[in-house]
C-alpha positions as CSV (number, residue, x, y, z in Angstrom):
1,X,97.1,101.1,107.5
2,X,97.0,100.7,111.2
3,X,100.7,102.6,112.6
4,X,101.7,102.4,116.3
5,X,103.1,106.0,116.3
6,X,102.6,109.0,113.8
7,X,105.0,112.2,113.6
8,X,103.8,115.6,112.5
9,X,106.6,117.5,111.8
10,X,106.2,121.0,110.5
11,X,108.7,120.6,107.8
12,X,110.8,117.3,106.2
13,X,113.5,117.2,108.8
14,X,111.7,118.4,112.0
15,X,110.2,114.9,113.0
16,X,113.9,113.1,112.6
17,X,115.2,115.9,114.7
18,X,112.4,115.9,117.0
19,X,111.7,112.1,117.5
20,X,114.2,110.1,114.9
21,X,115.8,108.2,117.5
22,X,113.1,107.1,119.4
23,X,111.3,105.8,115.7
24,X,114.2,104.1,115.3
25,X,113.9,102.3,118.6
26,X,110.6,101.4,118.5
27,X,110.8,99.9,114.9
28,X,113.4,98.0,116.1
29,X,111.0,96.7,118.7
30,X,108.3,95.9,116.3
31,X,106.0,98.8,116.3
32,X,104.5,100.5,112.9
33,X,105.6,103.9,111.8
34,X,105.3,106.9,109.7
35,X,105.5,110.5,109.7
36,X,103.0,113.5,108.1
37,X,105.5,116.9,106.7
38,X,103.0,119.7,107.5
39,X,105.2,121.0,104.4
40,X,107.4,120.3,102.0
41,X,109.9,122.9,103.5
42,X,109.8,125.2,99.9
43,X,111.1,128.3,101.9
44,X,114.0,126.0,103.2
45,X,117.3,126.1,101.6
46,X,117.2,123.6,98.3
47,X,114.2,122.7,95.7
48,X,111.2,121.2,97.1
49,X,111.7,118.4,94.9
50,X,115.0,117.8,96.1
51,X,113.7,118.0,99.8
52,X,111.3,115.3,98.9
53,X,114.2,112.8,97.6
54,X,115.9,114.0,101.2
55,X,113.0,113.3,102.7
56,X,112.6,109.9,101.3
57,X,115.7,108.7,101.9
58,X,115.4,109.6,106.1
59,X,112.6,107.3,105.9
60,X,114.5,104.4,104.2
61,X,116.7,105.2,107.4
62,X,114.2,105.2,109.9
63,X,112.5,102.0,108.5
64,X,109.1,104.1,108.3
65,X,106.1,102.1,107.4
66,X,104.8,105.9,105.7
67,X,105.3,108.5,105.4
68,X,104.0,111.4,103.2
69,X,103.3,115.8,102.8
70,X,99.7,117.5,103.4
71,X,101.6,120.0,101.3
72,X,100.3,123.2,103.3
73,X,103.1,125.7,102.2
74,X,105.8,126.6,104.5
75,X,105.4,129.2,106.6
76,X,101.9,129.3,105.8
77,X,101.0,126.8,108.3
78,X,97.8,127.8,110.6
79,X,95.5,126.6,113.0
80,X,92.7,126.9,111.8
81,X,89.5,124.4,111.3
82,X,90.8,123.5,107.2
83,X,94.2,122.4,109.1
84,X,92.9,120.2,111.9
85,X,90.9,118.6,109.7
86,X,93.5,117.5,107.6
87,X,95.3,116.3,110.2
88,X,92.4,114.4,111.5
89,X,92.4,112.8,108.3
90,X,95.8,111.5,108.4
91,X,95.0,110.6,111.9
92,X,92.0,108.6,110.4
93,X,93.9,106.9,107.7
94,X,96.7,105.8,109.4
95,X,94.9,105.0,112.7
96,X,98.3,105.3,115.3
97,X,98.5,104.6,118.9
98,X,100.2,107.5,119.7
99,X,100.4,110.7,117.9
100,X,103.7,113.4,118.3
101,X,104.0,117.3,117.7
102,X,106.2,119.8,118.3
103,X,105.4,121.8,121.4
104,X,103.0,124.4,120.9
105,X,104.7,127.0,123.6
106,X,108.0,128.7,122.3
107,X,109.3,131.8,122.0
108,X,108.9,133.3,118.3
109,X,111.4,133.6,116.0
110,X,114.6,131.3,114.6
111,X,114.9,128.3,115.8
112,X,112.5,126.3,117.7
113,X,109.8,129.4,117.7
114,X,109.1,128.8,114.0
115,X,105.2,129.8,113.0
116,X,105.1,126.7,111.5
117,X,106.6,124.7,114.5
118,X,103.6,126.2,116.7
119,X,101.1,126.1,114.7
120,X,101.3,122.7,113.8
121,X,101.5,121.7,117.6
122,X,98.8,123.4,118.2
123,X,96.6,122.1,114.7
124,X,98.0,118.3,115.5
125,X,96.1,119.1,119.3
126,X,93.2,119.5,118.0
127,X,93.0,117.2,114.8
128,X,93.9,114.8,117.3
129,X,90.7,115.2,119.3
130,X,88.9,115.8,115.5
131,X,89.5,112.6,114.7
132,X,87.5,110.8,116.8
133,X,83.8,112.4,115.8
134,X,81.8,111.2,113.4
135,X,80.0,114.6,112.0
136,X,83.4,116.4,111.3
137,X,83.3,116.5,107.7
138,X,86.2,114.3,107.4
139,X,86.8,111.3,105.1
140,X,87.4,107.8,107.1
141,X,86.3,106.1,109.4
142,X,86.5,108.0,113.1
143,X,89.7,106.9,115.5
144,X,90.7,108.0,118.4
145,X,94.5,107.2,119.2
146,X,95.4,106.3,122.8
147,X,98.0,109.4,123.0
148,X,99.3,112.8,121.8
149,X,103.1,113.4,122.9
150,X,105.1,116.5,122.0
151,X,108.7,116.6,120.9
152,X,111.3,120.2,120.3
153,X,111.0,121.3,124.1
154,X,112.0,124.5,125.2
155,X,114.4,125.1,127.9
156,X,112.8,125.3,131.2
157,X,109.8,122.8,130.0
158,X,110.3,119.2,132.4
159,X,110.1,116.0,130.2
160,X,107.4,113.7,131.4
161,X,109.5,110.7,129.5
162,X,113.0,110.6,128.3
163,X,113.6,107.6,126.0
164,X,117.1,106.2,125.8
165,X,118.1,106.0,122.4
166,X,121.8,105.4,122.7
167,X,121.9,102.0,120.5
168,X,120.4,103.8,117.2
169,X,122.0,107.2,117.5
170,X,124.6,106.5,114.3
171,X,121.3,105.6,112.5
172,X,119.7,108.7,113.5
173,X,122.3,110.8,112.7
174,X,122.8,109.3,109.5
175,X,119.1,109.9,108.9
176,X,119.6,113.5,109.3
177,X,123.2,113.9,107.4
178,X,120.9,112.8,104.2
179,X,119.2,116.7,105.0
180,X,122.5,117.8,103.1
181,X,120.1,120.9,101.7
182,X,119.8,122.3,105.7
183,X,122.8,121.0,107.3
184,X,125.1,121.1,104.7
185,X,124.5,123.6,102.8
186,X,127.2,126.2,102.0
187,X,124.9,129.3,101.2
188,X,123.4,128.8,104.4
189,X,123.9,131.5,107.0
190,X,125.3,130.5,110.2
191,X,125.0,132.2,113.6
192,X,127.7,134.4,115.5
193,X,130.5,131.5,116.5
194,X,129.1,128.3,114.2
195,X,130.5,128.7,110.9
196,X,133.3,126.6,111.6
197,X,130.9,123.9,113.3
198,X,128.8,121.1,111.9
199,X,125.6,122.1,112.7
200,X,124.4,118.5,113.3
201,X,126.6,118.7,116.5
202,X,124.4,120.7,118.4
203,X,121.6,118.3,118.3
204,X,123.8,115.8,119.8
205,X,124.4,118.3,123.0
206,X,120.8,118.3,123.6
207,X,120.7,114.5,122.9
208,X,123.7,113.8,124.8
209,X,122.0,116.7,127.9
210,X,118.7,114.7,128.0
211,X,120.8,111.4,128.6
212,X,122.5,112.7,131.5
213,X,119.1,113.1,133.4
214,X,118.6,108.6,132.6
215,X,122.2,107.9,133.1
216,X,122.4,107.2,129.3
217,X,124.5,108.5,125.9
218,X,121.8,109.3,123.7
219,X,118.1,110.2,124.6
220,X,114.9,112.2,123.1
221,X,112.5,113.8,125.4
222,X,109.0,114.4,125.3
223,X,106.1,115.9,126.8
224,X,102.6,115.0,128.1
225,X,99.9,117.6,128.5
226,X,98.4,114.7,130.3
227,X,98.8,113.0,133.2
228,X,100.5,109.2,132.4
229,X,98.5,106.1,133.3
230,X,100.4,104.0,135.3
231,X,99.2,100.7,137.6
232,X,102.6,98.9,138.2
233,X,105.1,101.6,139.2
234,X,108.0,99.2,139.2
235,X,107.6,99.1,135.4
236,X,109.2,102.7,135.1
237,X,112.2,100.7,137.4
238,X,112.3,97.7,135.3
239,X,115.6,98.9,133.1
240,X,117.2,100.8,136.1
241,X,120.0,99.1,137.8
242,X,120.1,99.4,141.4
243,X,123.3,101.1,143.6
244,X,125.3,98.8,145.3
């Protein structure tokens, strides 16, 4: 199967945090997608099995063309050569245009400084590059996609792109509320000052802050380790409406 863009997320939610809104955009515009879970979130609040049927039901949401678990134990991700080679293997079986991770670079602990979060950023660098030769002792045939884009910024970090999602936003959420074993979960421990808040609504201030920067409602940013091709400038003005 031949995808456009492929997700790693380190666990079954991260990728619809991390990229849902822009899927959902680009599916809408014809493109071919799917997701790899690093995990199947066991050390996460609810069953495995019952994050797999959440998990399944996003990607009814999200109109993925795929989407499926390497299975490699939560919080036992690692970068290490067994890892990238998995990855390389999805890579190679689903054959994207453009690969997304989360961004290798955080802080460690709760939140976005996971273990897992990192070392699947920095495992889906280098399965991405894996991919591509022949002698890795990796089934399928060798690919190289065109791109590898990072998602879960940390404050401070510039986006290279931010994609206006505005028109899929209740989709995305809604893809998200079916999480009901993260986000609503009642045993869940909160932080100092959010018991009383949905936690869902803190994901829409950083959707709604990265909008401000395109003059938008909703948007997802992302990150480029590499420098963008770009021939026509005025096709990054194309959508931009000028002052009068």
């Amino acid at each position: 199967m031949n995808l456009d863009i492929l997700v790693f997320g380190p666990h079954p939610d991260d990728a619809e945090i991390g990229a849902g809104g822009l899927l959902l955009r680009m599916k809408s515009e014809g493109a071919r997608t799917g997701i790899i879970d690093m995990t199947r979130g066991d050390m996460g609040w609810g069953t495995p099995e019952i994050r797999d049927a959440e998990g399944a039901e996003a990607a009814r949401i999200l109109k993925l063309d795929a989407r499926e678990s390497l299975d490699l134990g939560d919080c036992r991700v690692e970068n290490n050569f067994e890892t990238r080679c998995k990855v390389a293997q999805a890579i190679r079986k689903y054959r994207p245009r453009i690969v997304m991770a989360p961004y290798w670079d955080l802080p460690p602990g709760r939140g976005l400084g996971h273990s897992d979060h990192m070392e699947t950023g920095l495992a889906v660098s280098h399965g991405y590059n894996y991919a591509h030769l022949k002698k890795m002792p990796i089934e399928g045939e060798p690919h190289q996609a065109s791109a590898i884009y990072y998602y879960f910024l940390p404050p401070g970090l510039k986006p290279t792109f931010v994609a206006d999602v505005s028109e899929w936003a209740d989709e995305w959420r809604a893809a998200l509320e079916v999480h009901t074993s993260q986000f609503s979960n009642p045993d869940r421990p909160r932080p100092s000052g959010m018991a009383s808040t949905n936690f869902l609504d803190w994901f829409e201030v950083f959707a709604r802050q990265h909008a401000f920067s395109i003059g938008a409602r909703y948007a997802q940013a992302f990150y480029s380790a590499a420098p963008l091709k770009v021939n026509n400038p005025l096709a990054l003005v194309k959508d931009v409406v000028p002052r009068t």
